[in-house]
ZAMARGU-4260 file (C-alpha; in steps of 0.2 Angstrom, whole numbers, plus 5000, padded with zeros to 4 digits):
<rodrens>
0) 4658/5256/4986 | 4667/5249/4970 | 4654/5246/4960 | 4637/5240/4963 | 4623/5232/4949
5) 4604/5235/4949 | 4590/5228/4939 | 4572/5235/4937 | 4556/5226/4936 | 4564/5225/4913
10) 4578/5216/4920 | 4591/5234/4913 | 4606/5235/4921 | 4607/5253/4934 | 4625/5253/4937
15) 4634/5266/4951 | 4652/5264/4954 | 4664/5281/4963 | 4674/5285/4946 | 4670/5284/4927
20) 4682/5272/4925 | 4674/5260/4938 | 4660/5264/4929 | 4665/5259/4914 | 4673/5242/4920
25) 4655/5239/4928 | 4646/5242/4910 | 4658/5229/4902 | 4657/5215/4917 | 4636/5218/4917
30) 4635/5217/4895 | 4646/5201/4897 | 4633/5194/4908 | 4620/5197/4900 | 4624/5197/4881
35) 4640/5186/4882 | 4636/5178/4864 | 4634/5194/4855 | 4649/5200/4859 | 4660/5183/4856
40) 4651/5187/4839 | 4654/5205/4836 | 4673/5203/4840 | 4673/5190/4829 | 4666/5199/4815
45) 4677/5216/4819 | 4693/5204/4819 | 4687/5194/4801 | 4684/5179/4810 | 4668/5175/4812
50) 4669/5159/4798 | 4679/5148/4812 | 4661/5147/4820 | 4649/5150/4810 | 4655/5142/4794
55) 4654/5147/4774 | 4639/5159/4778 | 4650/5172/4787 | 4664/5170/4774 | 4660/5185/4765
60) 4659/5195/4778 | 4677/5190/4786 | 4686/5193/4769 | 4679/5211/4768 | 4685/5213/4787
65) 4700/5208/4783 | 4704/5216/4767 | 4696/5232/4773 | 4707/5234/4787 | 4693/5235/4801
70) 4707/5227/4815 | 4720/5235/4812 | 4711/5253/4811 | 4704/5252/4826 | 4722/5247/4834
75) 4728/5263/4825 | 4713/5273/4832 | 4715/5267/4851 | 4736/5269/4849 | 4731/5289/4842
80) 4719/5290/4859 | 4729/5282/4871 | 4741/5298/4866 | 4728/5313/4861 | 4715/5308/4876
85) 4725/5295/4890 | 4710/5300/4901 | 4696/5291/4888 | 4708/5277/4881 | 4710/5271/4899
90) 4688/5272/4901 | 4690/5260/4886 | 4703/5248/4893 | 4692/5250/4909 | 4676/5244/4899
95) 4686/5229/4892 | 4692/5224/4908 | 4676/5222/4913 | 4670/5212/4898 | 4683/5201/4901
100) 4678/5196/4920 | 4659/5196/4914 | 4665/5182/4902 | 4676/5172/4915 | 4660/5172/4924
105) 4651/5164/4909 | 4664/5149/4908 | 4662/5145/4927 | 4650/5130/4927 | 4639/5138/4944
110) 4635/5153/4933 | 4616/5158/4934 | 4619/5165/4914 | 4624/5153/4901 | 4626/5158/4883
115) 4619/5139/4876 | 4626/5148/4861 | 4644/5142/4867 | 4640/5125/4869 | 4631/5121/4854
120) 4648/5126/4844 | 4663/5124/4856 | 4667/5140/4858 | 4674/5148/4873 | 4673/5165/4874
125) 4688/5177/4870 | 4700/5190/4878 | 4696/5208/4872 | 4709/5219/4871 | 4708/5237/4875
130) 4707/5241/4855 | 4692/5230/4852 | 4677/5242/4857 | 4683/5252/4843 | 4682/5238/4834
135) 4664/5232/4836 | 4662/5252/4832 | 4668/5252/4817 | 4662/5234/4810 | 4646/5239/4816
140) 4646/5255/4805 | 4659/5252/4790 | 4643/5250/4778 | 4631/5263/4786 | 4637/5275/4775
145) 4631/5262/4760 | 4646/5265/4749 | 4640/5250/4739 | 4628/5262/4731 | 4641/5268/4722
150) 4645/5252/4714 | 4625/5252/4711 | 4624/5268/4701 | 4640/5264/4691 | 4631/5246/4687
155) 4615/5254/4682 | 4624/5268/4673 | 4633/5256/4661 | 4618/5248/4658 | 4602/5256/4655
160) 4612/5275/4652 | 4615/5288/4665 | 4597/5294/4666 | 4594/5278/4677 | 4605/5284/4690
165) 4589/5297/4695 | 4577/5284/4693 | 4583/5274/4703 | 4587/5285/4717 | 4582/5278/4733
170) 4585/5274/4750 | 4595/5258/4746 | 4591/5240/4755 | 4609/5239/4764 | 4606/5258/4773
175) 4600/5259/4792 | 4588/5275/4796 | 4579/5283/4810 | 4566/5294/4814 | 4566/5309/4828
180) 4557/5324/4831 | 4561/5338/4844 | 4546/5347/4851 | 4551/5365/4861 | 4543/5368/4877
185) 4533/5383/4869 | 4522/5364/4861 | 4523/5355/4874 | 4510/5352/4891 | 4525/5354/4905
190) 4534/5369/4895 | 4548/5358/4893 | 4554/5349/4877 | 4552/5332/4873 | 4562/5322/4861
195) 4555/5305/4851 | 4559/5293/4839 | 4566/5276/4835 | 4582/5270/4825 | 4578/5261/4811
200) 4591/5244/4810 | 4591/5226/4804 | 4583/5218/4820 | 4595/5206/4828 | 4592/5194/4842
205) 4600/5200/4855 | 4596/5217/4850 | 4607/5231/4844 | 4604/5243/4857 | 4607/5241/4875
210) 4594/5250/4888 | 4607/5254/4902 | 4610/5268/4919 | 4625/5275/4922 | 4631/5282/4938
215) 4645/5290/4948 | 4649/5308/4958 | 4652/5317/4938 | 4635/5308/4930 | 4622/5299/4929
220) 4614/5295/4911 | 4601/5284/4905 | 4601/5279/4889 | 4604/5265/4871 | 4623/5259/4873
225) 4629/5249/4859 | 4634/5230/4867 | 4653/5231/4867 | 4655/5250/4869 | 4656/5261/4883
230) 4645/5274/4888 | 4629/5280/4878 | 4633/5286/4862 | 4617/5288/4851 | 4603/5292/4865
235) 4604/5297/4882 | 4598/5311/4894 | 4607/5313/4909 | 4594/5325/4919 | 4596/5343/4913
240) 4602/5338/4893 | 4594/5322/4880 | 4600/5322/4865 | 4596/5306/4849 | 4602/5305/4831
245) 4598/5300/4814 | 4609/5291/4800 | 4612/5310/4791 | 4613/5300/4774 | 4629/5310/4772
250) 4643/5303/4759 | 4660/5298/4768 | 4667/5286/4760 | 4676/5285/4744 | 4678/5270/4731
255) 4693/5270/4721 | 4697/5260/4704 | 4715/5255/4706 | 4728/5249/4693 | 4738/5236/4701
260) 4752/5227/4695 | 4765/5211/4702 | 4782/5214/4706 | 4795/5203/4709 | 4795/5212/4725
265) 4777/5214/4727 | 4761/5224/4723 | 4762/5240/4714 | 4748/5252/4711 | 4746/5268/4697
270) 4744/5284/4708 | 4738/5300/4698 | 4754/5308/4695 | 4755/5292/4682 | 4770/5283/4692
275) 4768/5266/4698 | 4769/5267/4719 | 4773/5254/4731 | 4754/5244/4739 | 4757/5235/4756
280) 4754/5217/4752 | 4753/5203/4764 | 4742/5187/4766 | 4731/5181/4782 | 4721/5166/4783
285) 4702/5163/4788 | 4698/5148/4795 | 4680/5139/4792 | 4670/5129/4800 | 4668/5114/4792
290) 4678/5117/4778 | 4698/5121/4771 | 4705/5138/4778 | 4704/5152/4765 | 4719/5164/4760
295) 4716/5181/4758 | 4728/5192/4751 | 4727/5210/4760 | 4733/5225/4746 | 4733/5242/4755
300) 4737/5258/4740 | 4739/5276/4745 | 4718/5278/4744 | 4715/5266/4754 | 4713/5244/4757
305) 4708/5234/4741 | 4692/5227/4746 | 4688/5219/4729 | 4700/5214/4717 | 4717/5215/4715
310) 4731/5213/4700 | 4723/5198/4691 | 4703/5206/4695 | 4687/5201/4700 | 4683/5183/4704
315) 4675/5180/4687 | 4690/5187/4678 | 4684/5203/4674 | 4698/5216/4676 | 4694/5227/4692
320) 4703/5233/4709 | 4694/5243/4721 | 4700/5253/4736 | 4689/5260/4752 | 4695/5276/4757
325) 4685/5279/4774 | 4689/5293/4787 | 4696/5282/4803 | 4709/5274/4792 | 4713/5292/4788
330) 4714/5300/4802 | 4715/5285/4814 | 4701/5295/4827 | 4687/5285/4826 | 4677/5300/4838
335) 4678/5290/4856 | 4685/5308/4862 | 4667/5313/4861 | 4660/5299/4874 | 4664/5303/4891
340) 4661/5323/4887 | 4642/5318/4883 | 4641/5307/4898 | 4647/5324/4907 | 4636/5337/4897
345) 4624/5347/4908 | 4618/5358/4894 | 4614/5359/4875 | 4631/5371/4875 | 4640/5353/4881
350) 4635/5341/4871 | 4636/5352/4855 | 4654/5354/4861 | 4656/5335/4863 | 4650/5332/4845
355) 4663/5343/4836 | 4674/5326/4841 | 4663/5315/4833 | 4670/5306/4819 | 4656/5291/4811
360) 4644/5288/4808 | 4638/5306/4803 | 4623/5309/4811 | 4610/5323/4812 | 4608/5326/4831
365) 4594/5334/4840 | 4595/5339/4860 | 4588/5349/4873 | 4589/5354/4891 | 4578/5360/4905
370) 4583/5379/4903 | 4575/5378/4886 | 4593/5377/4876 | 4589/5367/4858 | 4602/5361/4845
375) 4599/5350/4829 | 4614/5348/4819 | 4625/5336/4811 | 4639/5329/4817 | 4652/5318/4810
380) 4666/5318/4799 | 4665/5321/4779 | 4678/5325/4767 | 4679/5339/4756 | 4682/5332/4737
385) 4675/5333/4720 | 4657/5329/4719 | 4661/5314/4706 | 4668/5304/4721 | 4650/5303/4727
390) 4643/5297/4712 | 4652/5281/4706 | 4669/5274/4709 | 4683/5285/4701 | 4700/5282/4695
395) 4715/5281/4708 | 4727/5284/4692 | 4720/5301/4688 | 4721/5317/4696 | 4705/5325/4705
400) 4699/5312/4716 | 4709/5318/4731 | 4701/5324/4750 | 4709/5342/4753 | 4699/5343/4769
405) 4684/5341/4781 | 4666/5351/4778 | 4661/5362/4794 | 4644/5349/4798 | 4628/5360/4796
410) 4616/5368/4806 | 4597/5370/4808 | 4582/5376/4819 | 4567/5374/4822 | 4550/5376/4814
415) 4535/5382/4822 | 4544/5375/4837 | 4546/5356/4830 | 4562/5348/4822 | 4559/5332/4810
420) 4574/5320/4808 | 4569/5303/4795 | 4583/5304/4784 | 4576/5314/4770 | 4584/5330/4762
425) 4588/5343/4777 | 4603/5349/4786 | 4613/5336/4780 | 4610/5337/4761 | 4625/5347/4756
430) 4634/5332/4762 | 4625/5317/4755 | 4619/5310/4739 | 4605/5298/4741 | 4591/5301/4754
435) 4575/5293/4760 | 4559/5298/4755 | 4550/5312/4763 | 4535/5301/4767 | 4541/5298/4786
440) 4548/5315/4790 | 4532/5325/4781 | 4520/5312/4791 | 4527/5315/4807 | 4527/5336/4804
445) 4511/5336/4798 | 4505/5324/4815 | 4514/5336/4827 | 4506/5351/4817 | 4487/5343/4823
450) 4490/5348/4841 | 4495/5364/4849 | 4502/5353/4866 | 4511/5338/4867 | 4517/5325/4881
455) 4527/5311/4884 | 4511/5298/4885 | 4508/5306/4866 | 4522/5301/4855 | 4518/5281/4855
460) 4505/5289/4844 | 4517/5295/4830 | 4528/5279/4833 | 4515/5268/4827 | 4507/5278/4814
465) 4506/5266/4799 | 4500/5280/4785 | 4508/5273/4767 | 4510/5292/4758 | 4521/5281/4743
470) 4507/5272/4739 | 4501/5286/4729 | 4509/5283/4711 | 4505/5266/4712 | 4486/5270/4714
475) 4484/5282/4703 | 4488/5271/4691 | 4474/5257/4696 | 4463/5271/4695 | 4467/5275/4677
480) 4464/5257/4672 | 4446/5256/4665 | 4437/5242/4658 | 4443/5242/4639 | 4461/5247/4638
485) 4467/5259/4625 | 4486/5261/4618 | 4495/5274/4629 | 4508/5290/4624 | 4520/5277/4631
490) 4518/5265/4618 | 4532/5258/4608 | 4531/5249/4590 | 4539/5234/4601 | 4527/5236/4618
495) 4511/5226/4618 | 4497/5232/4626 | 4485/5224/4632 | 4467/5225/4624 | 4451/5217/4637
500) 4444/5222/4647 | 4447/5220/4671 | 4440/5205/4674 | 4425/5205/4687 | 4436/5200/4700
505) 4451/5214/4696 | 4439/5229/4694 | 4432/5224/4712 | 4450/5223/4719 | 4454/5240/4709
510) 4438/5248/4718 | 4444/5240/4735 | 4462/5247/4735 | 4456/5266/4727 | 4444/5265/4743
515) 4458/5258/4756 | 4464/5270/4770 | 4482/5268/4766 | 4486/5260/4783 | 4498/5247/4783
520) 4489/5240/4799 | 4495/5220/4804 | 4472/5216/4806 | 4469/5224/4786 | 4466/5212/4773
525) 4464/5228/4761 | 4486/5233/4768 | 4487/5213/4763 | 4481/5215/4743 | 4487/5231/4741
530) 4506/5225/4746 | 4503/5207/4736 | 4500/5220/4721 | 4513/5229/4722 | 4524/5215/4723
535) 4519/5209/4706 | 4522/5227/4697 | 4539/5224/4706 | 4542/5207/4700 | 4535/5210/4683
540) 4544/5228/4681 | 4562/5218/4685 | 4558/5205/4671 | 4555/5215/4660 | 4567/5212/4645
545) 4570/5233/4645 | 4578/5232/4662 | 4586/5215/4660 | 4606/5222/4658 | 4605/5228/4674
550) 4599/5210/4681 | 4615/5202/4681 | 4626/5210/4695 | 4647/5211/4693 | 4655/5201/4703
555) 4659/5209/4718 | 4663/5202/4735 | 4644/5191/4742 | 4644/5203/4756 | 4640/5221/4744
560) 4627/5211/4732 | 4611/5216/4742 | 4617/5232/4734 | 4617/5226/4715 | 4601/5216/4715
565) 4588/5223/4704 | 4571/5219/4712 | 4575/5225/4727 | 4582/5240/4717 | 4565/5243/4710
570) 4555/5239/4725 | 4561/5254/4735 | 4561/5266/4718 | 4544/5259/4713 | 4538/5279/4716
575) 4552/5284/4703 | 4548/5272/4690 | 4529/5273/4690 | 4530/5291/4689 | 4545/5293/4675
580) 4539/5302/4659 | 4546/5284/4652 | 4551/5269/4656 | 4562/5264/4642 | 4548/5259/4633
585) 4540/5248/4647 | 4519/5249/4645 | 4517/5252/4665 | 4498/5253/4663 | 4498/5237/4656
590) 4511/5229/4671 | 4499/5236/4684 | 4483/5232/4673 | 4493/5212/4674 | 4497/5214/4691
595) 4479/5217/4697 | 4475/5202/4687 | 4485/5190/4696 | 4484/5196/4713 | 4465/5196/4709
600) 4466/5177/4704 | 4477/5172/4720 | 4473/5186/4732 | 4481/5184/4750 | 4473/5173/4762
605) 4476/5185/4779 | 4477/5201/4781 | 4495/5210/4784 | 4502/5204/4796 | 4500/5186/4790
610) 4515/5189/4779 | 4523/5204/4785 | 4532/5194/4801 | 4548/5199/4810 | 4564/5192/4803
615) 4578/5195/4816 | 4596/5192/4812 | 4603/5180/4824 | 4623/5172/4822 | 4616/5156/4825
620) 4599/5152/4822 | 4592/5134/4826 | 4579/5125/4819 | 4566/5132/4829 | 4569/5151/4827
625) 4572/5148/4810 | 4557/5142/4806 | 4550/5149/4821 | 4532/5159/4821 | 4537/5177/4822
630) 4526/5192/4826 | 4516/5199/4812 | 4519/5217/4810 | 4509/5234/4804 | 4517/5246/4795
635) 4530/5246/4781 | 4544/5256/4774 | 4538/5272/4770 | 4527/5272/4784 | 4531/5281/4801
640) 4532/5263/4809 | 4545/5258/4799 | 4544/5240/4796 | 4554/5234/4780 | 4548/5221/4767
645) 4557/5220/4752 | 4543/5221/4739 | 4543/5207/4724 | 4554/5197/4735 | 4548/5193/4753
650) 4533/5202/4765 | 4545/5197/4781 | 4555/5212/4788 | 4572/5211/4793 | 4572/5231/4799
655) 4561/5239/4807 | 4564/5250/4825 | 4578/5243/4835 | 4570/5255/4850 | 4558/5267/4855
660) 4560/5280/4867 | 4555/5298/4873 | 4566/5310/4881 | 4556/5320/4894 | 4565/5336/4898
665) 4552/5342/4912 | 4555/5326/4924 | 4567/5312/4918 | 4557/5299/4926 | 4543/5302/4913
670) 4555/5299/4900 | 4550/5280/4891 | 4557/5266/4883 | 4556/5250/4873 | 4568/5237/4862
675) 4562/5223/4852 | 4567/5210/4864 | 4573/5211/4879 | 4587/5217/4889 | 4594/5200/4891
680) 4604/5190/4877 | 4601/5173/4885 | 4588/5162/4877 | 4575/5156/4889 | 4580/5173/4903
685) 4564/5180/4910 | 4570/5195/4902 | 4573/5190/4884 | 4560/5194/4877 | 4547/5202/4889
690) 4546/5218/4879 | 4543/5212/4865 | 4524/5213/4869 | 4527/5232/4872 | 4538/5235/4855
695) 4524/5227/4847 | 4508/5235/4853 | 4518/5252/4853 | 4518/5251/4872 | 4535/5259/4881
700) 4541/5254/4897 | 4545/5267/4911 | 4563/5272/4913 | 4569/5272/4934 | 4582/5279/4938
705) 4580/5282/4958 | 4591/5269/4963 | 4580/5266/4977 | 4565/5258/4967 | 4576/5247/4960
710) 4583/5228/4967 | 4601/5228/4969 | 4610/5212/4963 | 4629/5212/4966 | 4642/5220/4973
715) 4660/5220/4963
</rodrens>
C-alpha cells in the first residue's frame, strides 16, 4: 500500500498511506482535488499575484504582499527548516508534491472534479514549490495579529485626544476569534474530558477549514487542516490527546515610522543611533487583469519591509514611511517544527512539548487525553519590547523601540474543572493589548456552571446560544427615556436636547425592547428592532460633528482601511461610548431618544434573520452568488453564536464559525463536527454544501474514523 483515499457518507477525505511522508503527499494530491481553486487562489495571494485574475479588486492586497515580504519570508523560513528539521521540510515538499499531481488531475479533460473557476478566467493551475505551504500560512495570518489597530489608535489619538484610545477599545472588525471551553472528566458523563468550540473567521466559500483523517503506522489524527498545509495544525485528536485553539489576542507585530531618504545609489533609512543606514530597494511588477501592470517599489530597513510609504510619503502626499517588523521575517521559523510532533502526540506532555516550536499565530491552547492529563496555555512567539510598540507606531530613528527577546508564553488551569477560551482577558493578557468582550467567554462559563455533568450530544447547546449580554448599556438607556425629556448632566451650551415627548409609536417600541429576552434568534422580530436601533445610535453617534476628525481616515494602503473607518469603530465600542462618563459633549440620551424615533417610524419588516444573512467571501463571485439568497442567521457578535454584522453599516455577516466541533476524549468516534459548507470546493459537487443545513441548525455530523465504515475511492 502507497497510499489509499476514503470518503464517508460527508464526502471527507480518510487518507492511510505506510509513512508520514506518503501521507503527506496523499493530503496534497486529495485537497487539489477537491479544493483546486482555492488553492490557485491562496498561492496567488501568498506570492502578491492575485490581481493577474481577479482584477483591480485584489490589487491592494498584492501590493501589501509584495511589499511585506510574504514570498520571500516563507522561502527564508523553508531554507532555515530544510537545515534545522530535513525530516519536516521533506513532509512539506511531500505535501506539495501531491498538490501538484492533484492539480494535473484537474487540467485532464476526463476529470470527474472540474474547478468551473479555471474556466471562466483562463487560468490554469500553477506549480507549488516546496516553500509555498509556508506561504499560504503566512498570508493567511499576516493580519491576524491586527497591527492595523495601531494605525487606529494613533488616528484616533491625534484626533479626538488620547482619552479616545480607551474608549474605543474593542475587538476591531479586521480580527478573527474563537471560542473553546475544556471540561475535566471530574464534569463530564463518561469521566472523560471533552473539548468544544468554534473558530471565529470571515466565511469563505470553499471554507477555511478542511475536515480531514490522517493515517499511517506512527498516527492516526482526525482533525481542521488549513487547505494548502500539511497536517492538522489548530484542531485535532488523534485517540488518546485533542487539543483546539483561540486567536490569544497577543501583540506580535511592530509598526515602525521610518525616515527615508534617495540616494544616487539608492534608499537610505534613519536608524536610532541618528546615522543614515542602507534600505534594500528593488522594484517588482503586478500584473492586472484588465488593466496596465503596476510597479511596486519594495524598501526593506533594519526594522522590517516598508509596507506604506516610502521617501516621497503616503499616496496623498502626506509625509510617512512605515515598516512591519513581524517574527518570521525575524527569525525565519515560521513554527512548521511543531506539526508532525502533534500529529505524533500521545499525551498532553507531547503536545505541550510540540507547542514550544510554535511560532504564529499565538494561540491560547487547550488539550486533553484519556489518562486525564489537561493543559491550557499559550503558545506562539511574542517579542519582549517596550510597551509603547503596542500602542501606536513608533519611530525607527530613535532609541527604545528595539525587541531584546521572546516572552515565556503563559500558563493557566482550570476552574471548578472548566477552561473558557473567547478571546477575552486571560492567560494571554500580559502579552496583548486589545481584547474581546467578555460577553462570550462569561456566557459560556456561566452555561457549563448550570450542569454538574456534561456530554458530547450537550455542547451544540452552548454553540448556538444566542444570549446578547452587550446589549445592556444600550437598554439602560431606553429605559431612562421618559415621556417629557429633561436636559442632562451631560449637557453642553452647544448640545441641543431634545424637549417632547416618545411618540406613541417609540414608547411601545421602548416597552418592547425593555421586555425582549435578549436573543439574537434568526425567527425574533423583537432581535430584528432592537438591532435596526442600534444601528441608528451607531450611524448618528459617527455623524456626530464631535467625532467628525476621526471620520476621515489617512491614507494608507486600501487593504488596512476596514481598520480606520469610524462606524464600524463605533459599532463594536457602542458599550464603551454609551457608558463613558462623557462623550465629548455628545447628548447620547437624545441620539437614542432619535434613534427610537426613526426605527419606530420605519421598523423592520422581518424578523432577524431577514437581514442578518451569510456573506461569504468568494475569489470570484458570479452574478448569482452575488446576489444570491443566503441563509439567515441567529446570533450576533457578542453572542456565543458568533455571527458578525457590522452595526450602522450592513445586518449581513461576513464572520461567523468557520467550524464546529467536539472533542471526545472517552471514545473518539463520539467526537462531532461541522463547517459551513461542505467538504468539497467544487460548485454543484454533492458535497459542496450538504452541511450547511447542519452548521445552520447547530446540528454536527459524526466523525468515522474506522476505516471499515468508510467507501474507499482510489488507490495512488
Amino acid at each position: 500500500m502507497s497510499a489509499e483515499t476514503y470518503r464517508d457518507a460527508w464526502g471527507i477525505p480518510h487518507l492511510r498511506a505506510d509513512t508520514p511522508r506518503e501521507l503527506a503527499r496523499a493530503q496534497g494530491r486529495v485537497t487539489a482535488r477537491d479544493r483546486a481553486w482555492q488553492l490557485e487562489v491562496e498561492r496567488h495571494r501568498a506570492q502578491g499575484t492575485s490581481a493577474s485574475f481577479l482584477g483591480p479588486e485584489a490589487l491592494s492586497w498584492d501590493r501589501l504582499a509584495r511589499r511585506a515580504r510574504l514570498a520571500d519570508t516563507a522561502r527564508r523560513c523553508f531554507t532555515a527548516l530544510e537545515q534545522k528539521d530535513p525530516e519536516t521540510a521533506a513532509w512539506v515538499r511531500a505535501y506539495a508534491d501531491g498538490v501538484n499531481e492533484g492539480l494535473t488531475e484537474t487540467k485532464h479533460p476526463s476529470s470527474t472534479h472540474p474547478a468551473p473557476e479555471f474556466a471562466r478566467t483562463g487560468l490554469a493551475p500553477g506549480h507549488w514549490d516546496p516553500w509555498t505551504p509556508l506561504g499560504v500560512w503566512l498570508a493567511t495570518h499576516i493580519l491576524f495579529a491586527g497591527f492595523p489597530a495601531k494605525l487606529w489608535r494613533e488616528h484616533v489619538a491625534t484626533h479626538l485626544g488620547p482619552e479616545a484610545v480607551a474608549l474605543f477599545a474593542a475587538d476591531g472588525p479586521g480580527t478573527a476569534g474563537s471560542n473553546g471551553w475544556l471540561v475535566s472528566g471530574e464534569r463530564t458523563t463518561t469521566g472523560h474530558a471533552l473539548i468544544a468550540g468554534d473558530p471565529h473567521r470571515f466565511i469563505e466559500d470553499p471554507g477555511v477549514y478542511q475536515q480531514i483523517h490522517l493515517s499511517c503506522p506512527e498516527f492516526d489524527v482526525v482533525g481542521l487542516a488549513v487547505p494548502g498545509v500539511p497536517g492538522v495544525a489548530h484542531f485535532g485528536h488523534t485517540g488518546t490527546v485533542a487539543w483546539a485553539i483561540t486567536n490569544a489576542m497577543a501583540d506580535y507585530q511592530d509598526l515602525y515610522r521610518e525616515r527615508l531618504r534617495r540616494t544616487g545609489a539608492g534608499v537610505e533609512a534613519l536608524g536610532p543611533d541618528g546615522t543614515w543606514h542602507r534600505a534594500a530597494r528593488h522594484t517588482e511588477t503586478i500584473h492586472v487583469a484588465g488593466e496596465d501592470t503596476v510597479e511596486v517599489e519594495i524598501i526593506e530597513t533594519d526594522r522590517g519591509p516598508v509596507i506604506a510609504g516610502g521617501p516621497e510619503g503616503l499616496d496623498d502626499g502626506t509625509p510617512a514611511a512605515l515598516s512591519l517588523r513581524y517574527p518570521p521575517r525575524v527569525t525565519a521559523d515560521l513554527g512548521f517544527g511543531a506539526l508532525l510532533p502533534l500529529l505524533r502526540a500521545r499525551r498532553v506532555a507531547d503536545v505541550d512539548r510540540a507547542l514550544d516550536a510554535w511560532a504564529e499565530p499565538v494561540n491560547v491552547v487547550q488539550a486533553a487525553d484519556t489518562e486525564g492529563g489537561l493543559l491550557h496555555r499559550v503558545a506562539g512567539r511574542v517579542p519582549v519590547r517596550p510597551a509603547a510598540n503596542g500602542l501606536r507606531p513608533v519611530p525607527a530613528w530613535e532609541p527604545g523601540h528595539e525587541w531584546t527577546g521572546w516572552h515565556t508564553p503563559p500558563r493557566a488551569g482550570l476552574t471548578e474543572g472548566v477552561a473558557v477560551m473567547a478571546n477575552q482577558r486571560g492567560p494571554s493578557t500580559p502579552l496583548g493589548v486589545e481584547f474581546a468582550a467578555p460577553h462570550r467567554a462569561d456566557r459560556i462559563a456561566a452555561l457549563l456552571a448550570g450542569k454538574e455533568r456534561w456530554s458530547a450530544s450537550d455542547m451544540p447547546a452552548i454553540h448556538t446560544d444566542t444570549h446578547l449580554a452587550s446589549a445592556t448599556p444600550l437598554l439602560d438607556h431606553l429605559a431612562t427615556l421618559t415621556t417629557e425629556t429633561t436636559p442632562t448632566t451631560e449637557t453642553t451650551p452647544t448640545t441641543e436636547t431634545t424637549a417632547t415627548s416618545l411618540t406613541p409609536k417609540a414608547a411601545a417600541l421602548r416597552d418592547r425592547l425593555l421586555a425582549w429576552d435578549r436573543r439574537m434568534d434568526a425567527d425574533s422580530t423583537d432581535a430584528a428592532a432592537y438591532a435596526a436601533v442600534r444601528s441608528a445610535v451607531v450611524r448618528r453617534l459617527a455623524a456626530h460633528p464631535a467625532l467628525a476628525p476621526a471620520a476621515v481616515a489617512p491614507a494608507y494602503p486600501e487593504v488596512l482601511q476596514p481598520w480606520l473607518a469610524l462606524v464600524p469603530r463605533v459599532a463594536y465600542a457602542l458599550e464603551h461610548l454609551l457608558r463613558a462618563d462623557d462623550l465629548y459633549g455628545i447628548d447620547r440620551a437624545a441620539t437614542v431618544r432619535a434613534a427610537l424615533e426613526e426605527i419606530a417610524g420605519r421598523p423592520p419588516a422581518g424578523p432577524w434573520g431577514d437581514t442578518h444573512r451569510l456573506a461569504p467571501w468568494r475569489a470570484l463571485p458570479d452574478a448569482a452568488t452575488a446576489h444570491g439568497d443566503e441563509p439567515g442567521l441567529s446570533g450576533d457578535h457578542d453572542c456565543v453564536l458568533c455571527t458578525s454584522p457590522v452595526p450602522g453599516l450592513t445586518d449581513r455577516a461576513a464572520r461567523g464559525p468557520a467550524a464546529r466541533y467536539v472533542w471526545d476524549l472517552a471514545d473518539r468516534e463520539n467526537s462531532r463536527w461541522v463547517v459551513p459548507h461542505g467538504a468539497s470546493g467544487v460548485p454543484g459537487s454533492s458535497h459542496h454544501r450538504d452541511q450547511q443545513p447542519l452548521w445552520l441548525d447547530g446540528e454536527l455530523a459524526p466523525v468515522v474514523t474506522d476505516f471499515d465504515r468508510l467507501t474507499k475511492e482510489s488507490d495512488d
